[in-house]
Every structure is written in C-alpha cells, then in structure tokens.
N, C-alpha and C positions, 0 to 999 in steps of 0.2 A: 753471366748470372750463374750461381752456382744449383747445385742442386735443389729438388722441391725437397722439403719436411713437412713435419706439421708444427714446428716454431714458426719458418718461415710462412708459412702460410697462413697462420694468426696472424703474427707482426701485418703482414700483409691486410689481413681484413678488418680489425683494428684501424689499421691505417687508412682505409677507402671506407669504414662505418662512421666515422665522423666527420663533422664538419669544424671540428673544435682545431683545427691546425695544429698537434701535438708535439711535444718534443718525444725526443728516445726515454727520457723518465716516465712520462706520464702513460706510454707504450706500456713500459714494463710495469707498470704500478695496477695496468688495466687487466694483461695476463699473468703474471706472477701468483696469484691465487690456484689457476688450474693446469700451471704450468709452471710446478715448483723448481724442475732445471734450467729455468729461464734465468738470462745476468743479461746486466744493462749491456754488457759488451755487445751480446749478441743481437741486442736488440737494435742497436745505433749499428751495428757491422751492416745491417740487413737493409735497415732505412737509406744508407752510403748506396748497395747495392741494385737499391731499388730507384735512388735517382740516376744512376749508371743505363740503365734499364730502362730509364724514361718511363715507371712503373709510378713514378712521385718526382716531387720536386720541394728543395729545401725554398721555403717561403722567406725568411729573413728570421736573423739573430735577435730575441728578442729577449733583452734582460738576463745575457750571456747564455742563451741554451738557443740553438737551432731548432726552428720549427719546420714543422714537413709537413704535407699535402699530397693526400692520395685521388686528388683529382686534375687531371693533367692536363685537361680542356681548355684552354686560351681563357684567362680571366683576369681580373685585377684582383689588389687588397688592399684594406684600411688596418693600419694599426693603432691601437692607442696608446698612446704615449702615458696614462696613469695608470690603466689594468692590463695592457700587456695583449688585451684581445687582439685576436687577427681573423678579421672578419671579411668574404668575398664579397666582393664588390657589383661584378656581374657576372654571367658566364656567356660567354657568346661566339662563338668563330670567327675570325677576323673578317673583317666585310671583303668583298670579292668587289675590284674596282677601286680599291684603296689606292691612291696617286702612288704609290711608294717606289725610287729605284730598283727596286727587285721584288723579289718575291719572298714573301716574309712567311718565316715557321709558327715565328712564336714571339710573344711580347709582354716583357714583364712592368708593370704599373706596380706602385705600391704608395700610397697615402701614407700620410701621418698626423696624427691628432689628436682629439678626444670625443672617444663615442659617446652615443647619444644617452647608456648607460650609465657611462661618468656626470656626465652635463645632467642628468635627472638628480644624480648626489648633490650636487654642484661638488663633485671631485675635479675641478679646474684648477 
C-alpha cells in the first residue's frame, strides 16, 4: 500500500460510507466537487490498491464497469440483472463447525436476478 493522502483517504471513505457497491466513476463523480485534482485514474489506482490491501473487494462486473465494496466481512450479493443494483445479501462470519475440508477464509456467493424494485415496475 502506498502512502496515506487525503485523496486516498476520501477514495477510502467514500468507499466504506456506502452501501451502494460503487464503481471508480461514481467514486469520482462523488469527490470531484471538493477535490478538484482528482482523475478517474487515481481513483480506480486506489480502489486496485485497496483490494491488494484487503481494504475492499471488487464485487462483480456489472454492465462493464467493476463494482467495489468497502465492506470486507464475509457476506453474499444479489445482482439485478435490469438495474444493475448490487445488493448484500447477509452479513455474517462463516459458521464455526462448518463440515468443510479445511479451514475457510472467505466465500464469495453472488445471485442473479431481478429485485424486488424491478418486479414492483414489473421491469421483468
């Protein structure tokens, strides 16, 4: 991990203030206002860095942009396949006593569908 700033340190809390699963766009779209030397480069450099870091984790590609998650806690997601939402599923620590041939870090779940948002449109 490179050094602290106070880009990186946005980027950073930006990242763990939502729950909206964000891309590098929607990052820079959010500090770009008070943080006029900000470029998307830096902003997706940082996001890279921060799953290296095990600070975030890239969630799934969705609608060709990478989404990120500033919550690193063992949990699933639902994605919708009409708005693109990427929504947590649970949050939980893996159960203790889980039959499994070893001993597990981490386990990524990921749904696919259509939220319950959609289905109110009837966007099916």
């Amino acid at each position: 991990m490179q050094r602290n700033s106070k880009k990186r340190a946005a980027i950073l809390a930006a990242l763990q203030g939502t729950r909206a699963h964000p891309t590098a766009d929607w990052i820079y779209r959010q500090l770009k206002p008070a943080i006029p030397g900000l470029s998307l480069g830096t902003v997706y450099h940082n996001l890279v860095a921060f799953k290296e870091a095990g600070l975030a984790v890239g969630v799934a590609t969705v609608d060709g942009k990478e989404r990120f998650d500033g919550n690193t806690a063992p949990h699933a997601h639902f994605i919708c396949k009409k708005c693109g939402a990427v929504l947590d599923v649970w949050e939980a620590a893996l159960p203790e006593g889980t039959n499994l041939p070893g001993t597990a870090e981490s386990c990524r779940l990921t749904w696919y569908g259509v939220c319950e948002g959609c289905q109110a449109k009837k966007i099916v």
